[in-house]
N, C-alpha and C positions, 0 to 999 in steps of 0.2 A: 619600655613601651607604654604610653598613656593610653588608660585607658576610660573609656565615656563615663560621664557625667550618669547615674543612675538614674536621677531624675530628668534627663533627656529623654523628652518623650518624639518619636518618628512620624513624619505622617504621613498616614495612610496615602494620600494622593501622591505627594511625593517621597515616596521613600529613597531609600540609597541608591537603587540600582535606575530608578525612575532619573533621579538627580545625575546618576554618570553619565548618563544616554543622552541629556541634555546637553552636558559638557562636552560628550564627546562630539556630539552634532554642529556645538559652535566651534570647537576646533578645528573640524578639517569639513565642514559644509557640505559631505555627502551622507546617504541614507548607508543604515545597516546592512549587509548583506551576509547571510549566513546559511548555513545546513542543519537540518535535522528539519520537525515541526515543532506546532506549537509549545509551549512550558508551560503556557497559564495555566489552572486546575481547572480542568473539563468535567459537565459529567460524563461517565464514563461506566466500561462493563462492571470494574470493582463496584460501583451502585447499585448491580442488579445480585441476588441471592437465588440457588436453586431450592426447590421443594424435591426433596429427595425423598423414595419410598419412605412408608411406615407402616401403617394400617390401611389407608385408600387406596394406596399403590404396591404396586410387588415387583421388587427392583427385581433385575438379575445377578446372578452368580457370578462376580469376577474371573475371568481366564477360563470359566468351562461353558458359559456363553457366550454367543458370538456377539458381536457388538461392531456390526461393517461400518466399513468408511471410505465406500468407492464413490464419486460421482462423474454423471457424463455431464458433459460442456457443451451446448452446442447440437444438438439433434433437431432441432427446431429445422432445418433448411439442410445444412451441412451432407455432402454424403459421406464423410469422415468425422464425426465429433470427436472428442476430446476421453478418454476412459481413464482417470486418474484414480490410483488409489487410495489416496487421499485427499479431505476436501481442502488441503494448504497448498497454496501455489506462490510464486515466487513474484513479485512485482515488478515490473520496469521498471529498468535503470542504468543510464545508459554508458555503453563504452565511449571514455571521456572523463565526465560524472567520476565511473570509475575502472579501474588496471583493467588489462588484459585478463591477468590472472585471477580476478576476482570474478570477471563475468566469469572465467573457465571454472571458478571453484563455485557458485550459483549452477551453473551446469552439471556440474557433478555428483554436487548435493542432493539436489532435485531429483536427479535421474533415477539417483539409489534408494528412495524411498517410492519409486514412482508418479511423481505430480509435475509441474511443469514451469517454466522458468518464461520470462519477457525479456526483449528487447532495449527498446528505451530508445529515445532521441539520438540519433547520429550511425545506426545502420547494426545490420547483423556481422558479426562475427566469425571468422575459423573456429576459435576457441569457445564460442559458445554455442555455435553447432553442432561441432563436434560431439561434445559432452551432453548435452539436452536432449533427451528421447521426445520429450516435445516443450517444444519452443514455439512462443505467441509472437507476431512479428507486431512491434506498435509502427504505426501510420498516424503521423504528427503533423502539426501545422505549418513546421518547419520545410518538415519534406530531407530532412540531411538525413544522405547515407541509403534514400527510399530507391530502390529500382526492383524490376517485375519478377525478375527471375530470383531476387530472395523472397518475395511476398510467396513463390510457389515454394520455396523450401521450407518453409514455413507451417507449422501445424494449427494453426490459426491466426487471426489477423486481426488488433486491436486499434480503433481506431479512437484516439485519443482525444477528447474536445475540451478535457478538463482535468488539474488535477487537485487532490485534497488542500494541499500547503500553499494555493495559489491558482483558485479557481476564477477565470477571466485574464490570466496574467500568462508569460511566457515565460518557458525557462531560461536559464541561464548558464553558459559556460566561460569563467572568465580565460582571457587571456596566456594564462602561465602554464593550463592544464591543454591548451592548442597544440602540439606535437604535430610534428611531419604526417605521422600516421591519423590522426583523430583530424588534420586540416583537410588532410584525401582523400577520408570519408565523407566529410561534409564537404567537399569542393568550396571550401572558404581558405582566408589567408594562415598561415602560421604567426600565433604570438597576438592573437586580436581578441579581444573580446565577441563571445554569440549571444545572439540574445533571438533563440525563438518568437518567431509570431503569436499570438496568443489566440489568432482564427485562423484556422483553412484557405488558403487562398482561391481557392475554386466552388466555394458553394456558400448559401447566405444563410441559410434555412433547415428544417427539415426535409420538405419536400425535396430539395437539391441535395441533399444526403441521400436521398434514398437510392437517387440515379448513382449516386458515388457508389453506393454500397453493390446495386446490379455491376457498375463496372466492377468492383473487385473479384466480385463473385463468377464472372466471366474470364478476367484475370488466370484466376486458380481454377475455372472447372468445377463451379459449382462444391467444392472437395472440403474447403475450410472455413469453420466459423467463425459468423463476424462477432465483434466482441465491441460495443461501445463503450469507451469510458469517460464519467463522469465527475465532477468533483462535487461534493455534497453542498448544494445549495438550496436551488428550488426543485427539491428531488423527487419530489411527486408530477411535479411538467414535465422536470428532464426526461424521465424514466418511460411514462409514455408516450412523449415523440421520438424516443430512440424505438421504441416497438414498432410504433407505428414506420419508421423508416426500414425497418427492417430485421436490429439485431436478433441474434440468437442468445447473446448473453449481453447484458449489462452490468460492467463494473461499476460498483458508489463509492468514491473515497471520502471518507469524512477529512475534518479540518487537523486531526490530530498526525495524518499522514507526511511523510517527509520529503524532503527534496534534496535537490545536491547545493542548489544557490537561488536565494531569491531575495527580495526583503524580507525583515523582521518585521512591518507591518504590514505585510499581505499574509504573513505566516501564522500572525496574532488577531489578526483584523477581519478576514476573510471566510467565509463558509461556515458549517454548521457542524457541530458534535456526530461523530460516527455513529452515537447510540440516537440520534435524532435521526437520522436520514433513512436509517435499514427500515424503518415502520413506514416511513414515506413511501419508499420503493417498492414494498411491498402491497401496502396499500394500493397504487396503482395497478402492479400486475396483476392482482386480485379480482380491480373494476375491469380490466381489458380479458378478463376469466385466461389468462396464459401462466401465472402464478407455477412454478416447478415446469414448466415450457419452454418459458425464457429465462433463464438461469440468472440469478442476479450472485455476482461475486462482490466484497465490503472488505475494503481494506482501510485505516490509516488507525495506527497505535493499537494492531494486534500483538499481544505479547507473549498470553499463555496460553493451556488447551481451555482455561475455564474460559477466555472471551473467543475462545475458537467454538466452543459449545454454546455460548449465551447468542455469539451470531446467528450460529446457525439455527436456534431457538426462536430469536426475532424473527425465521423466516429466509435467511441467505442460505444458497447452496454451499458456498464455499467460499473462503478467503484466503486474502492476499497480505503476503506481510513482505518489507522492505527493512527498514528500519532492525526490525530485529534482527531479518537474516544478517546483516549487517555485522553488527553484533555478534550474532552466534561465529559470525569470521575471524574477530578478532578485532573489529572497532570496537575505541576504548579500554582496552585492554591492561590494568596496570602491568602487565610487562614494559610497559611500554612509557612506565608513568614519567621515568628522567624525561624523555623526550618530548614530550606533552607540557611538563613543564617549564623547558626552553623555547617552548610554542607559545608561552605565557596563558598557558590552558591548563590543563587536569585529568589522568584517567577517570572518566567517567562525565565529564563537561565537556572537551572538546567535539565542536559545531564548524570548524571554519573549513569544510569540504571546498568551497570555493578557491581554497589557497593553494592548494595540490602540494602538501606537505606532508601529508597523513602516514605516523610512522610505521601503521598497522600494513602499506599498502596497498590500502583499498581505496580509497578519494583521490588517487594521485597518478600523475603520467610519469614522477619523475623514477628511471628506470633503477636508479639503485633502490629506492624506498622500493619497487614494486617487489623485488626480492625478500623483501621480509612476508610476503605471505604467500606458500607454500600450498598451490591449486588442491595436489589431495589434500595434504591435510584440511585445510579451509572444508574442503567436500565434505572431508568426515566429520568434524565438526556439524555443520550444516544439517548433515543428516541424524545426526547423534541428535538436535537439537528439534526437527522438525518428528522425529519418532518419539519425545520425548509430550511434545502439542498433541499427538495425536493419542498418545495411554491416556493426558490424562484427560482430552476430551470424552473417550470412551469410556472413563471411569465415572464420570459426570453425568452419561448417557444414562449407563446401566443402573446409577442409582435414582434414579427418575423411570427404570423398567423400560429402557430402548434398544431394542436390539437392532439400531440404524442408527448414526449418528443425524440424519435428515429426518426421523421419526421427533424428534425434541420441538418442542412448543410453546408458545407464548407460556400459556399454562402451566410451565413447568418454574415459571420466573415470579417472583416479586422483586417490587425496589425498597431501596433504603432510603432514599430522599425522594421528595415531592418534584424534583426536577426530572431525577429517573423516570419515574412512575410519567411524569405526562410523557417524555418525551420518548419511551419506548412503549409507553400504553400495556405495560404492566399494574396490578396493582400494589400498592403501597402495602409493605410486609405489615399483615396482622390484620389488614382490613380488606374490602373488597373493591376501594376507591380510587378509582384511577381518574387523576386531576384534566380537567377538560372533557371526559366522556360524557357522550348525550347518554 
């Protein structure tokens, strides 16, 4: 094997990976399309640091203090909110996207820790009914799979205008993952490629939201809250004409959040850093004085309980992970690594959810792959994994002296770089300077 030149130097503009993408684009003349979110290095929660008691503060006692992590969803309007026991919920994503078995192992998971599972493009489910003590119903631009009588089975209703990995854009289901059963749900062809709307077809505005939002709420009987979701963009507008139209919760997905198929330059291209958005959002509810009123949930590239604690730090009630649940199922799995490598991928690299090959079956319709993943266990896992976010959010709490995980505070943050620090309005560890503050 020859090996490079030492003194070959790379460059920066174009490196290797810049160079294949090229190649490959003269090759075969179409764009990238893949799963997961972005790769570039964002800033992010790892940029923020806790100030844990010492001398100013007086933490509490591990395990003989309480340390809650219930929140409600939804009380603003609803005459049902939302009573979770923990502030992690599960994100939509949809049947299609992915198995059967996966939405049912998402249900399962969820249910056992107490918090709540979504939807996702292309309609609810037996199996994810079933298993979800409360399930979000999303309401998409698309409209597949939407009809009334699930919107009322439904423990809330997310109405979707945006998402993190592809904000102003539609999603995506290609062709191969179209099945008899996922073409019936959406009343479209088998074997065709979907490609979601990326607006609503019946409303232009907010004001015309709002009416949507009365009909839904008439719909359900006034019973379920509305949930708007946004992708983190201009999340300081978004945020208050979603109030303004109505919602009771506002989802923000930053840019780092994932998708099943979309482009690699809307993925890379698009939207703004999750730790940028959550101060925007917050911001806003704060000027409209509804702040802890209108519940705002932040989801995209949550991983542990520390950026489960730094969220809700910034200000969010609770959040949303995908991508990890994901993960915690069994995507990427070197179990799995022969197979991945005859994908011409890698456990721990594989992205091409669009191909519905995934040998984990989770990204996949195809019925024998969905067989390798195993609804309970997937559940247990899941919840192994989402009890695992929530110690050691509370251990993060209590060394900061909260006996709430919603009790945690800008206050309790400094950043490590000058990106951080503006963009969560923290100040920069060691000083009191937070970049752009009047």
């Amino acid at each position: 094997m020859n090996t490079p030149n030492p003194a070959l130097r790379e460059s920066a503009t174009f490196d290797r990976g810049v160079i294949s993408e090229i190649q490959r684009a003269a090759e075969t003349g179409i764009y990238d399309i893949r799963g997961w979110g972005a790769k570039r290095k964002l800033p992010h929660f790892d940029d923020l640091l806790f100030l844990g008691a010492s001398m100013s503060r007086y933490p509490l006692e591990g395990y003989r203090e309480k340390c809650d992590t219930d929140v409600v969803l939804g009380d603003r309007n609803a005459k049902f909110p939302l009573h979770l026991d923990i502030p992690i919920t599960i994100a939509g994503m949809s049947f299609g996207a992915l198995s059967g078995q996966a939405k049912e192992a998402l249900g399962r998971g969820a249910s056992e820790v107490g918090t709540s599972t979504t939807t996702g493009d292309g309609g609810m489910t037996p199996e994810e009914r079933g298993q979800s003590k409360n399930l979000v119903y999303q309401y998409l631009p698309s409209r597949y799979g939407m009809n009334p009588d699930d919107l009322r089975k439904a423990d809330a209703i997310e109405i979707v205008l945006g998402q993190g990995a592809k904000p102003g854009g539609g999603g995506m289901l290609l062709g191969q993952k179209i099945t008899e059963r996922v073409a019936g749900m959406r009343t479209l062809p088998m074997g065709v490629d979907q490609r979601s709307a990326c607006r609503h077809p019946d409303w232009t505005g907010p004001d015309d939201l709002a009416i949507k939002i009365i009909e839904l709420r008439e719909i359900t009987n006034w019973e379920k809250p509305i949930y708007i979701k946004v992708g983190a963009t201009r999340t300081y507008y978004d945020v208050k004409l979603a109030v303004k139209a109505g919602a009771d919760v506002v989802v923000v997905d930053g840019m780092q959040g994932g998708t099943a198929a979309t482009q690699d330059v809307f993925i890379e291209h698009v939207g703004i850093p999750t730790l940028a958005a959550i101060p925007q959002a917050v911001q806003a509810l704060q000027e409209l004085g509804v702040h802890r009123k209108v519940q705002v949930i932040v989801s995209g590239g949550i991983r542990s309980g520390a950026d489960v604690a730094k969220a809700m730090a910034l200000g969010a009630d609770a959040v949303a992970i995908g991508t990890a649940a994901l993960i915690a199922l069994g995507d990427n799995s070197p179990r799995y690594a022969r197979q991945y490598e005859e994908l011409g991928s890698a456990a721990g690299f594989y992205d091409d959810f669009q191909a519905g090959k995934d040998p984990a079956g989770i990204t996949t319709q195809d019925p024998e792959l969905s067989k390798n993943l195993d609804p309970v266990e997937g559940g247990r896992r899941l919840a192994n994994y989402l009890r695992v976010l929530t110690m050691e959010a509370q251990t993060l709490a209590r060394a900061c002296g909260k006996s709430h995980l919603r009790n945690l505070e800008p206050e309790d943050l400094v950043a490590l770089t000058v990106e951080a620090s503006a963009m969560a309005r923290v100040p920069l560890a060691g000083t009191t300077w937070i970049p752009g503050a009047l």
